[in-house]
N, C-alpha and C positions, 0 to 999 in steps of 0.2 A: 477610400480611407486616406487621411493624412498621415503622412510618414510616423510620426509620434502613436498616432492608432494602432496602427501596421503593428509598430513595434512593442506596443505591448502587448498586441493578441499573440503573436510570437512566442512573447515574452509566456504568459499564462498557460498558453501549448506546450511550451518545455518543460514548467514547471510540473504540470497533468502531469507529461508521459512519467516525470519522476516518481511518481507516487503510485501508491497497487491499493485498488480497491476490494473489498469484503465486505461481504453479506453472512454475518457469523449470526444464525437464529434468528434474522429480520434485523437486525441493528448493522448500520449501516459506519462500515471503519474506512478511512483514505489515509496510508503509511505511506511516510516516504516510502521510496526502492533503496534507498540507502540504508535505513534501519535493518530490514528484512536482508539485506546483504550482507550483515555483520555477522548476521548466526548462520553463516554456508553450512548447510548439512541438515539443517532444522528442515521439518516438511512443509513449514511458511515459505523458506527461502527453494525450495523443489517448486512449490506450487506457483512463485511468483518467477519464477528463471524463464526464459526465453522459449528453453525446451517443455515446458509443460503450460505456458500461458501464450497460446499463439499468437493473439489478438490484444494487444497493451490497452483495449480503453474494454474489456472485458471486467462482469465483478466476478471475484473469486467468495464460492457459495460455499460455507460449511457447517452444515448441520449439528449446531454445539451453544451453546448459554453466550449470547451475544453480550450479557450484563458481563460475566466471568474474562470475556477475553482483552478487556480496557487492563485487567492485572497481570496480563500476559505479555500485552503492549508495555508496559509498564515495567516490568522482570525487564525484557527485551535493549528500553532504554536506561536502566542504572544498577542492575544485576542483584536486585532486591525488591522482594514487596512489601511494602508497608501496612 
């Protein structure tokens, strides 16, 4: 690969690891780790922490209305739902 390749697959690896993936009822969510980081204490931010997701390119599976949880994401990023 040339240098400029190198660096974007680099680039794209980093950005992955930033993000936490969910399987909420078959629908398929990629969150930042930074969002999920802002509500410490939520069982979002337990399930995506280092101590209960051992493996970072793991999906986090949870049994719940996959349609429902885009308003949760949503609460998460502007502390209201519309």
């Amino acid at each position: 690969l040339s240098d400029s390749a190198k660096k974007k697959t680099t680039e794209n690896t980093e950005a992955e690891q930033k993000t936490v993936r969910f399987d909420i009822g078959g629908q398929l969510y990629r969150v930042s780790k930074s969002l999920i980081e802002q509500h410490v204490g939520t069982m979002l931010a337990r399930l995506a922490s280092d101590t209960w997701l051992s493996d970072p390119d793991a999906t986090i599976f949870i049994d719940r209305d996959g349609e429902i949880f885009q308003y949760v994401l949503y609460y998460m990023r502007y502390g209201k739902v519309s």
